[in-house]
VEXVEXFI-737328 format. One line per 4 residues: number of its first residue (from 1); their letters; for each residue x, y, z of C-alpha. Coordinates in steps of 0.25 Angstrom, whole numbers. Layout:
REM VEXVEXFI-737328
NUM> a> X:Y:Z; ...
This chain:
REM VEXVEXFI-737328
1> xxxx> 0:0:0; 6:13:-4; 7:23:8; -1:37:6
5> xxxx> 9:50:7; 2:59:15; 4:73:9; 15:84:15
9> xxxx> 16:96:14; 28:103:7; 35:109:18; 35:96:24
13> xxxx> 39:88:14; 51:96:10; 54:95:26; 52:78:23
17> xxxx> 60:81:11; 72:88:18; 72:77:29; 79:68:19
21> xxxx> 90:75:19; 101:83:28; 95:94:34; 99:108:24
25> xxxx> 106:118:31; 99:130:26; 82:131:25; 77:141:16
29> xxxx> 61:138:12; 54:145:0; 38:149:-1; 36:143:-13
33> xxxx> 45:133:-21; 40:126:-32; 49:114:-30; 41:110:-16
37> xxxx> 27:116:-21; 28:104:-32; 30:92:-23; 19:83:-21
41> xxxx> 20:79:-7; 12:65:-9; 22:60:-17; 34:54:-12
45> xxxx> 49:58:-18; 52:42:-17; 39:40:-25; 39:51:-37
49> xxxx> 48:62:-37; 42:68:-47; 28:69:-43; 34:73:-29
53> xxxx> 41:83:-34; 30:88:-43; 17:81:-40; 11:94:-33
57> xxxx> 13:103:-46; 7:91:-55; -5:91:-45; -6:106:-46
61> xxxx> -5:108:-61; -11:97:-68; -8:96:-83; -16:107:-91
65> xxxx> -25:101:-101; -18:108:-113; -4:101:-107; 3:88:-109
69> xxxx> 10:93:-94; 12:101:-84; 25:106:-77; 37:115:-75
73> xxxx> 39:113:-91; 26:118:-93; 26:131:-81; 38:134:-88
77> xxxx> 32:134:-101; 19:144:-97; 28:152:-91; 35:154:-105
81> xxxx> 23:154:-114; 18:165:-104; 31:173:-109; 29:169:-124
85> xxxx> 14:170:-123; 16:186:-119; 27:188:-130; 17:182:-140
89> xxxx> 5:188:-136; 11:203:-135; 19:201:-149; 4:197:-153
93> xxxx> -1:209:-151; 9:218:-157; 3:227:-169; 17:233:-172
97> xxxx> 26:220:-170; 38:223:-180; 35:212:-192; 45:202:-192
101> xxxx> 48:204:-177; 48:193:-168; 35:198:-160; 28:201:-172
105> xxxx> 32:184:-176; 29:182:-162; 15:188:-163; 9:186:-176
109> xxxx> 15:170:-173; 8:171:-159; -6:179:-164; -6:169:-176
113> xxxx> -6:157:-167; -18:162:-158; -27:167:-168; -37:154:-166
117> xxxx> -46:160:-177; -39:162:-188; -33:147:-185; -46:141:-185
121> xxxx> -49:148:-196; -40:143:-205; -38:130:-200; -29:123:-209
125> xxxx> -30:131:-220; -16:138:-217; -7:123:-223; -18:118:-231
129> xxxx> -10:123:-243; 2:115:-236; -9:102:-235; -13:104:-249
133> xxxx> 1:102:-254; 4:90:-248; -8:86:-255; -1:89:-267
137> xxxx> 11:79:-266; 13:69:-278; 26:62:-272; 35:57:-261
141> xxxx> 45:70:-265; 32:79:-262; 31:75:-250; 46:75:-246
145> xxxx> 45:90:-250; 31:92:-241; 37:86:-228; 49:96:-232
149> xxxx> 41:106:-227; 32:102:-220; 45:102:-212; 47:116:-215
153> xxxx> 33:120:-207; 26:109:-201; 32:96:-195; 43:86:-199
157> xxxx> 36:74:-208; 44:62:-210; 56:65:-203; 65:74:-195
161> xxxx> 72:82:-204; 81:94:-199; 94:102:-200; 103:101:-187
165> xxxx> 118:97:-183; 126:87:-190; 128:77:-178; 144:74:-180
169> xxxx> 145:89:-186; 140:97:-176; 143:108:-183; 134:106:-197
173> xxxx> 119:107:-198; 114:93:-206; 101:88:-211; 94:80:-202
177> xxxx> 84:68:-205; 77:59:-194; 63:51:-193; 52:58:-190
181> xxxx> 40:59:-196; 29:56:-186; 18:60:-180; 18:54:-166
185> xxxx> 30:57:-158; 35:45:-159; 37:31:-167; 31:24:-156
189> xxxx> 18:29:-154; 15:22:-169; 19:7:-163; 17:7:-148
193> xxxx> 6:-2:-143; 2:3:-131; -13:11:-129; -8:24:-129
197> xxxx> 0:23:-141; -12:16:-148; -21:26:-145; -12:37:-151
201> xxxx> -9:33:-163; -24:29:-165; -29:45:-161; -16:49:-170
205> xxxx> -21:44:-183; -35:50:-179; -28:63:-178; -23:61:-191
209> xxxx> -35:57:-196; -40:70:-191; -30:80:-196; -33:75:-209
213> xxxx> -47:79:-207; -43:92:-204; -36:93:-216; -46:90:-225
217> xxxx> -47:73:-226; -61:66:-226; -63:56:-214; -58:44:-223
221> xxxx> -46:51:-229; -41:56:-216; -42:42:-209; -34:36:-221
225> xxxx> -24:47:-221; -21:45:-206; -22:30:-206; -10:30:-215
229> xxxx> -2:43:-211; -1:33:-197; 4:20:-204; 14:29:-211
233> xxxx> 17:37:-198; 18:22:-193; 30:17:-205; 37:30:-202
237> xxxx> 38:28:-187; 42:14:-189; 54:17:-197; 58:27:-185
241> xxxx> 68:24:-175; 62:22:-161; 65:38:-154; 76:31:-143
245> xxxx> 82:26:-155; 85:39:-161; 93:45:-150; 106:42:-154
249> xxxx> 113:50:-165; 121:43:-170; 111:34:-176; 104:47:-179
253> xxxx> 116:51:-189; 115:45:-202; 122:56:-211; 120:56:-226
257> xxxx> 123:63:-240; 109:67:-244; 111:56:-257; 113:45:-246
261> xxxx> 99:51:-238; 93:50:-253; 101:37:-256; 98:30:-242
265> xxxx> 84:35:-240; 80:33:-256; 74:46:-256; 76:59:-261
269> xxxx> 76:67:-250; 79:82:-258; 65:87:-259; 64:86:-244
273> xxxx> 76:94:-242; 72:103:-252; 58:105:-246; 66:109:-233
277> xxxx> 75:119:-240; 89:111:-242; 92:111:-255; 106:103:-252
281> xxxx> 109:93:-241; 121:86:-241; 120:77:-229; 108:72:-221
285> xxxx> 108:65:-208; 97:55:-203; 92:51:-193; 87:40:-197
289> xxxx> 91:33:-209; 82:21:-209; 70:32:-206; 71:40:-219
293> xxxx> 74:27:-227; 61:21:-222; 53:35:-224; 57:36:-239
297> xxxx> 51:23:-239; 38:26:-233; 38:38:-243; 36:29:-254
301> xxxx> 28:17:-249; 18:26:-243; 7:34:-253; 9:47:-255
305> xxxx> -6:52:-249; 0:45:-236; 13:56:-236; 5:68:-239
309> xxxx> -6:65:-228; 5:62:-219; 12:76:-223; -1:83:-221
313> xxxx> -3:78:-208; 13:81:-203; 10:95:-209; -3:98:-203
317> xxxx> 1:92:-188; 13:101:-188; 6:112:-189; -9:108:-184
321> xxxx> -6:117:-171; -6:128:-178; -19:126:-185; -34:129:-180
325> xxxx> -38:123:-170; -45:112:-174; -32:106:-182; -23:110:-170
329> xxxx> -35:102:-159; -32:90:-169; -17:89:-167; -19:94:-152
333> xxxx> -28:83:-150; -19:69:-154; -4:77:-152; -9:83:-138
337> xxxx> -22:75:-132; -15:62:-137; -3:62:-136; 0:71:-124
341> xxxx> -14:70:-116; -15:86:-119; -31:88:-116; -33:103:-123
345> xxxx> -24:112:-130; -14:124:-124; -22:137:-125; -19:142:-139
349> xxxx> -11:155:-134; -1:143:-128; 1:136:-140; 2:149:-148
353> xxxx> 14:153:-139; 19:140:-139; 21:141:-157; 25:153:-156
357> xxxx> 36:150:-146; 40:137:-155; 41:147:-168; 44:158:-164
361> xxxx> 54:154:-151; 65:161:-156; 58:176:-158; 53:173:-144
365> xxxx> 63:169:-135; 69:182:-140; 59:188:-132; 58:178:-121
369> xxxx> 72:179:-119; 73:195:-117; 60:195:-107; 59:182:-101
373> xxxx> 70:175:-97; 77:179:-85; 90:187:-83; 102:178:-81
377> xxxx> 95:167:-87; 107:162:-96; 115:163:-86; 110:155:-75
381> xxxx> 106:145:-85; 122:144:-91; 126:145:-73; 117:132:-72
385> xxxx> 121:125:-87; 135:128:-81; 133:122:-67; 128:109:-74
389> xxxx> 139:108:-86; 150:108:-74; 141:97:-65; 141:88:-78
393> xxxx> 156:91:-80; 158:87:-67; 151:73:-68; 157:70:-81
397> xxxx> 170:71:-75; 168:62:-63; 160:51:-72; 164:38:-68
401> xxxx> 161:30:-81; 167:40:-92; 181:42:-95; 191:51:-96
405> xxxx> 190:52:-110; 175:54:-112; 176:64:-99; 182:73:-106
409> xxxx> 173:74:-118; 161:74:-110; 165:86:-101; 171:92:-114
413> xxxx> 158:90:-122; 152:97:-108; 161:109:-107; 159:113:-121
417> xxxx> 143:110:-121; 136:123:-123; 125:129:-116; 115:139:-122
421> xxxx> 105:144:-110; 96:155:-113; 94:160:-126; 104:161:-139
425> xxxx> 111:171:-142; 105:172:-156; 91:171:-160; 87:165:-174
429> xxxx> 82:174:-185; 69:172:-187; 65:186:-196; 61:176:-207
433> xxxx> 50:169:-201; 37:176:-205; 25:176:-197; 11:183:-196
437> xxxx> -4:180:-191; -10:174:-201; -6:159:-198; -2:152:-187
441> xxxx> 1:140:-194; 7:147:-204; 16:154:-195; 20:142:-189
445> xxxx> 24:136:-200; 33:148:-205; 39:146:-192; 42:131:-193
449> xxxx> 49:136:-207; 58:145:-202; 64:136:-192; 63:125:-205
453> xxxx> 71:136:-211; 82:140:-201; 84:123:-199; 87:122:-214
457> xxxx> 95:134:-215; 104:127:-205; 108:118:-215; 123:120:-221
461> xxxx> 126:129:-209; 135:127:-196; 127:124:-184; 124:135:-175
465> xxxx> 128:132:-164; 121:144:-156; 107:141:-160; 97:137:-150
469> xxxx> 86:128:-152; 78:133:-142; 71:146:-138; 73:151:-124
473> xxxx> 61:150:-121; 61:135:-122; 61:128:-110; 69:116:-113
477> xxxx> 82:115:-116; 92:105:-125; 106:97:-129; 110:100:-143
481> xxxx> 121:88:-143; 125:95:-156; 129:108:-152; 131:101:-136
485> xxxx> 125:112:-133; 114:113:-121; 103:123:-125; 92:130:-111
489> xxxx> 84:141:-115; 83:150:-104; 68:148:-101; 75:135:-94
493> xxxx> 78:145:-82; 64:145:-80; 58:137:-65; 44:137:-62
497> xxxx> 43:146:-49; 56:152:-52; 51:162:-63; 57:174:-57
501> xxxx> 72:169:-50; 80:157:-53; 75:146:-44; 84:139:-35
505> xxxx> 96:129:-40; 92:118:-36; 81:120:-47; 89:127:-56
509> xxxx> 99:115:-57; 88:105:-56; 79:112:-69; 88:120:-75
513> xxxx> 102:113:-72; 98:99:-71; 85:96:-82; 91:107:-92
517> xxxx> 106:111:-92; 110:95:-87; 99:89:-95; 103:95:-108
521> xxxx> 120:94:-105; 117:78:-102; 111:78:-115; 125:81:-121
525> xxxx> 129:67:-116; 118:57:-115; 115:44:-125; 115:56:-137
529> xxxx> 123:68:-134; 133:62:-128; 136:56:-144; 141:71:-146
533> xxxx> 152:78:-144; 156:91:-141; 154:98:-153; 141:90:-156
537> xxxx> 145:82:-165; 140:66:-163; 152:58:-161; 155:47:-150
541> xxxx> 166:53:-138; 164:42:-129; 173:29:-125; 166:17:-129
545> xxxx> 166:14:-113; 161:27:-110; 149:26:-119; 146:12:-114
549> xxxx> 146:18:-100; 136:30:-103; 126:20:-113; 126:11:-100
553> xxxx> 121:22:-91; 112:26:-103; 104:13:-103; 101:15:-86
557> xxxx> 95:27:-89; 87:21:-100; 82:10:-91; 80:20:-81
561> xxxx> 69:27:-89; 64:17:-96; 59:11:-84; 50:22:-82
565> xxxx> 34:22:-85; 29:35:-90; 13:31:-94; 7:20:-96
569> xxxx> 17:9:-99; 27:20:-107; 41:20:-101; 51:30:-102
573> xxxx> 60:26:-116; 73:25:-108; 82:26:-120; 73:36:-128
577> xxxx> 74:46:-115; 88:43:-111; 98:55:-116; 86:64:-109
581> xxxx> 84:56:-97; 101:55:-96; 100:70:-99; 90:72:-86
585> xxxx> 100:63:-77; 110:73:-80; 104:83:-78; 99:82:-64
589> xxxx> 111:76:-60; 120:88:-64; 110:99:-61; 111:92:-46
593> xxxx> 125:93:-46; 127:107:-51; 116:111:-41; 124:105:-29
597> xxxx> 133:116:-33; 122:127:-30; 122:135:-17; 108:130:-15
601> xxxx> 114:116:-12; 126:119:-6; 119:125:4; 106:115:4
605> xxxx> 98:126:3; 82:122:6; 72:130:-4; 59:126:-4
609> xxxx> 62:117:8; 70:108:-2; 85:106:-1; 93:107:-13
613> xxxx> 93:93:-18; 78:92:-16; 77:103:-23; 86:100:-36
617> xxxx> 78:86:-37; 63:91:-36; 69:103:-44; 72:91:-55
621> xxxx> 59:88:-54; 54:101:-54; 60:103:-68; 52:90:-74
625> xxxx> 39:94:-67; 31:90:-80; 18:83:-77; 13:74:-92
629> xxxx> 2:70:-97; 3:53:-99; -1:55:-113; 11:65:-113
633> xxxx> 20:57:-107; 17:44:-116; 19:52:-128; 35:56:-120
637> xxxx> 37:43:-117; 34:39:-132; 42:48:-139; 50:58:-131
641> xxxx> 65:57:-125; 63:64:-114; 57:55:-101; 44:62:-95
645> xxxx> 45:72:-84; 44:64:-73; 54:54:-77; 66:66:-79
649> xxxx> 63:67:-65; 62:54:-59; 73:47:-67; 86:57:-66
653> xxxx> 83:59:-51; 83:44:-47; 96:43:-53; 100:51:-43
657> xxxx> 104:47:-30; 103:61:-24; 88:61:-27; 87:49:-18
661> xxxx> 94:56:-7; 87:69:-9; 72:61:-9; 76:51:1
665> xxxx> 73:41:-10; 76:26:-8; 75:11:-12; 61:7:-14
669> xxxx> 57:23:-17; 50:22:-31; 60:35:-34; 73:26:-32
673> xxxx> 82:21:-41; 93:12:-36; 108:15:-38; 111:5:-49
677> xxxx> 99:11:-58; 103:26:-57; 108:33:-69; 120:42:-69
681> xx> 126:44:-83; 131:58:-80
C-alpha cells in the first residue's frame, strides 16, 4: 500500500530540505522566489523531481487550449511576443513610414496578416495561378522544375535541398542534397503499428482528401488523389533512412561531380538546378545516395497525375496558414489537434506576430536589440560562456580515459571554439524584399524567396563566418560544428521573475550556464561534432583507443534513455537523442562546476530558503519546466532528437551523485541510479 504524503508548507519544506544537509553558515530568505513557489509539496524529490520541482506551477497554469504546453519556454516567449507585438502594432499604424523602411515592411507585413476580411475574401484565389500551373505539367522534367520553386516560396517537396558548408572544407559553401519529401514528420508514422500511429495516418489521408476539396476536387476525385499521394508518400519513406540512422556525417558525405549525381541517379537533375537559379554546379554532396536513386525511380514508375497532386498538396500546406480561415482551420486541425493535441488555434494577432517575427527577424531584432535587451547583456553572457569553456578545459585535462595526445586537440578545438552571444555585429541586407498589404500569402512568399535568394547567392562564395542563424530574439541557441562555433542570442539572458536584474548564480549557471553555453560547447564533442576539427572541417582526430573509450560511454547513455517510457508504450529513441541528451549531461555538470566557483556558493548562501546546491539542481529543472500534451509528446518521441522535457531533467541529474546527496536520494528511491549505471562522458 503506498503511504499518502501529507501536504507542507513551503517554508517547511525548505527547513526539511535543509536538514539533509550541513547547516549554512549565513541565512538570507526572500519574499518571493519563483524557485520555491514551484514546488509541489506532495510529491517527493525521491519519487519525481521534476513534478517536485515543478508540479505547483503545472497545477497552477494548465496548458492553454491553443497550446501543445506550457512553461518557462513558453513565459519567455509571451514576454517577447508582448515586445514584437508592440513593434508590429505601432509600425502598423504609421501613415508616413518611409517606404522600403524596416517598420514600413514590418507593418504592412503585420496589417497584411490581421486583415481577416480580405483573407476570407480571397480564399485561395492568391496561388490558384501557381495551382493551375501544376495542372499544366506534360512531364517528369515539368515537375522537377515545379518543385524547383516551389522550394523558392513554399516547402521542400522530394527532398532537402540546400547550400551550406562543404564538411571537409569548411571554408567553401556546397550544394546540398538529403531525403525528405514527406508529409509527416517522420518515416515511422507511415509503418508503425501501434493505435496512435493508425489513427494518424487514417485522419491524414482524410486531410488530404479535404485540402483537395478546398482546392477544387469532386468528393471521388479527391479521395483518389489522396489514397495514392499516401502510397507514394509511403514508397518514399521506405526508401528513407530510419532518422537515428542519419546522425553520423560521414555517412551523410557522398561527394559528387554533378555528371556522377546524373550518371548514378539516372536522371538529369539541370532543370532543377535551373529552377533554383544555379546555372553551373560542379559538385553535389548527398545525403543519401540510395534516397535520390530510389526517387528517380518513383519519378518514372508513378503516373504523372499522382506527381502533380502531390505538388499541389506540398505547395498549398506550405502556405495553408496564411490563407483564410477555412483553408488554415484544415491544416490547423490534423497538423495541431492530431498530431499535437492542440484543442483551438493562438489568437490570430499571435500567429501574426509570430510570421512576421519568422520573416521578418532580421529587421526586428534591430529594433528589439536597441529597446529590449538589457544593458550588459553581451557581457555577462561572454563572463558565464567564459566560466563554462574554463570548467570543461579543466575536465578534459583530468580525463581518465583519453590520452595525452587526443587531450590536447580537444582542449585546443575548445580554446579556439567561438562564442557569438547577443547580437551580430552585422545585419543582413534586406532592402530587396518587397512588401505591401494586399497579400498576406503573397508577402509570405516573397519573404520565403528572399531567403531562397540569399542561400543560393552563397554559392561559389567563401563561408562567412560572422553570419548568425539566429535572430536575437530567438530563445534557443546552437553548435555550428562547421564553424565550431557556439551561437546564444541575448533573449537567453531572460528568467522568468528576474525580468528587471540578473537572477541569482546558481540559476544563472544552471539555465544560462549549464542548458545553453555547456549544452551547446558538448555539442562540439558528442557521437557528431566530435568527428570535427578545429577549423570545422570532418575528419577523425582521435586514437582508435580513444574512440573505443568514448563509443562505450555513448552506448550507456543510449541505454539510459532508451529505458525511458514517455506515453503509451513509446520510449525514448536512446541513439536518435544521444548527441543532445550527451549534450544535456555536459551541461549541467559544467554549469555545477563553474557555479561552485560563484560567491553564492562559496559562501553557502541561502536564497529563498534554498542552499546553493539545492538551488542549482531545481534551478536545472527550472529551466525544462515545460509541461506537453501526450499527443505532443508521442509526436517527439516519433521524430524529434531532443528527449521530452522531463527526461532533460531526470536523466543528466541522476548521473550525478551530488544530486543524490543534495535530495537525500537512496537505493530503493524511484530517482536512484546505482554507481555502475551512471554516465559520465565528460
Amino acid at each position: 500500500m503506498k503511504k499518502h504524503l501529507v501536504p507542507i508548507t513551503s517554508a517547511a519544506l525548505v527547513a526539511l530540505l535543509i536538514s539533509c544537509n550541513n547547516t549554512p553558515k549565513k541565512a538570507t530568505i526572500a519574499e518571493t522566489d519563483a524557485l520555491v513557489s514551484n514546488i509541489d509539496s506532495t510529491v517527493k524529490p525521491q519519487d519525481d523531481f521534476f513534478l517536485f520541482a515543478n508540479g505547483k506551477w503545472f497545477k497552477n497554469h494548465p496548458i492553454p487550449n491553443s497550446e501543445q504546453q506550457n512553461g518557462l519556454w513558453q513565459l519567455i516567449g509571451d514576454t517577447i511576443n508582448a515586445q514584437i507585438r508592440n513593434l508590429c502594432e505601432t509600425s502598423a499604424k504609421l501613415t508616413n513610414a518611409e517606404p522600403g523602411s524596416a517598420k514600413q515592411k514590418i507593418g504592412d507585413f503585420y496589417f497584411s496578416a490581421m486583415d481577416s476580411s480580405t483573407l476570407n475574401k480571397n480564399g485561395i484565389s492568391d496561388v490558384k495561378a501557381d495551382l493551375e500551373k501544376i495542372d499544366g505539367i506534360k512531364d517528369i522534367n515539368g515537375i522537377i522544375q515545379e518543385a524547383a520553386y516551389i522550394q523558392t516560396v513554399s516547402s521542400s517537396p522530394l527532398f532537402s535541398f540546400y547550400i551550406g558548408q562543404d564538411d571537409k572544407i569548411s571554408s567553401k559553401n556546397v550544394v546540398r542534397m538529403d531525403q525528405g519529401g514527406l508529409s509527416l514528420n517522420n518515416r515511422n508514422f507511415y509503418f508503425d503499428m501501434d493505435a496512435r500511429a493508425v489513427m494518424i495516418r487514417e485522419k491524414f489521408v482524410q486531410h488530404v482528401k479535404n485540402m483537395f476539396v478546398i482546392m477544387g476536387y469532386d468528393d471521388a476525385k479527391a479521395t483518389a488523389a489522396a489514397t495514392n499521394m499516401m502510397k507514394l508518400e509511403t514508397a518514399i519513406a521506405k526508401t528513407s533512412r530510419k532518422r537515428e540512422d542519419t546522425r553520423d556525417p560521414l555517412k551523410n558525405y557522398n561527394k559528387v561531380s554533378f555528371s556522377e549525381l546524373c550518371a548514378e541517379t539516372k536522371f538529369d537533375w539541370q532543370p532543377f538546378m535551373q529552377g533554383v537559379g544555379l546555372n553551373k554546379v560542379d559538385t553535389v554532396v548527398i545525403g543519401q545516395p540510395e534516397f535520390l536513386t530510389n526517387l528517380t525511380g518513383y519519378l518514372h514508375s508513378f503516373p504523372l497525375d499522382d506527381w502533380k497532386n502531390y505538388l499541389k498538396f506540398h505547395y498549398i500546406h506550405g502556405l495553408s496558414t496564411y490563407m483564410d480561415d477555412k483553408t488554415y482551420t484544415e491544416t490547423f486541425s490534423f497538423y495541431s489537434t492530431v498530431l499535437r493535441g492542440v484543442k483551438e488555434p493562438k489568437p490570430r494577432w499571435k500567429r501574426a506576430v509570430n510570421q512576421t517575427n519568422s520573416s521578418l527577424g532580421e529587421l526586428i531584432g534591430q529594433v528589439y536589440v536597441t529597446d529590449y535587451l538589457p544593458k550588459g547583456t553581451k557581457e555577462k553572457l561572454l563572463q558565464i560562456g567564459n566560466d563554462i569553456k574554463g570548467v570543461y578545459a579543466n575536465r578534459i585535462k583530468n580525463l581518465d580515459w583519453m590520452s595525452p595526445s587526443t587531450k590536447e586537440k580537444a582542449l585546443h578545438k575548445l580554446s579556439v571554439m567561438i562564442m557569438k552571444v547577443g547580437y551580430p555585429d552585422k545585419w543582413k541586407d534586406m532592402s530587396s524584399l518587397k512588401v505591401d498589404r494586399t497579400s498576406y500569402v503573397k508577402n509570405v512568399m516573397a519573404a520565403n524567396r528572399w531567403e531562397f535568394n540569399y542561400m543560393i547567392a552563397k554559392y561559389g562564395k567563401p563561408v562567412d563566418r560572422t553570419e548568425w542563424d539566429m535572430e536575437p530574439q530567438t530563445y534557443n541557441a546552437y553548435y555550428n560544428p562547421g564553424n565550431n562555433e557556439i551561437v546564444v542570442p541575448g533573449c537567453n539572458i531572460i528568467i522568468p521573475g528576474y525580468e528587471r536584474k540578473f537572477a541569482d548564480d546558481a540559476l544563472l549557471y544552471s539555465v544560462i550556464g549549464g542548458s545553453t553555453f555547456g549544452h551547446e560547447m558538448t555539442h562540439g564533442f558528442d557521437d557528431q561534432g566530435s568527428k570535427y576539427d578545429e577549423f570545422g572541417n570532418l575528419h577523425n582526430w582521435w586514437t582508435s583507443e580513444d574512440s573505443a573509450k568514448f563509443y562505450a560511454k555513448t552506448k550507456m547513455i543510449i541505454s539510459q534513455f532508451g529505458s525511458y517510457v514517455v506515453v503509451d508504450s513509446l520510449h525514448i529513441n536512446g541513439s536518435l537523442t544521444q548527441g543532445e541528451n550527451i549534450a544535456d549531461l555536459g551541461g549541467i555538470m559544467f554549469g555545477y562546476e563553474a557555479f561552485k566557483n560563484t560567491n553564492q556558493y562559496k559562501n553557502k548562501e541561502i536564497i529563498g530558503g534554498l542552499n546553493p546546491d539545492q538551488r542549482y539542481f531545481l534551478g536545472w529543472a527550472y529551466g525544462w519546466m515545460i509541461n506537453e500534451r501526450p499527443e505532443a509528446l508521442a509526436d517527439q518521441v516519433r521524430s524529434n532528437e531532443h528527449s521530452p522535457a522531463k527526461f532533460r531533467v531526470i536523466g543528466p541529474i541522476t548521473d550525478m551523485p551530488e544530486f543524490f546527496s543534495t535530495f537525500n536520494i537512496k537505493p530503493g528511491d524511484k530517482m536512484w541510479r546505482a554507481e555502475s549505471e551512471r554516465v559520465r562522458i565528460w
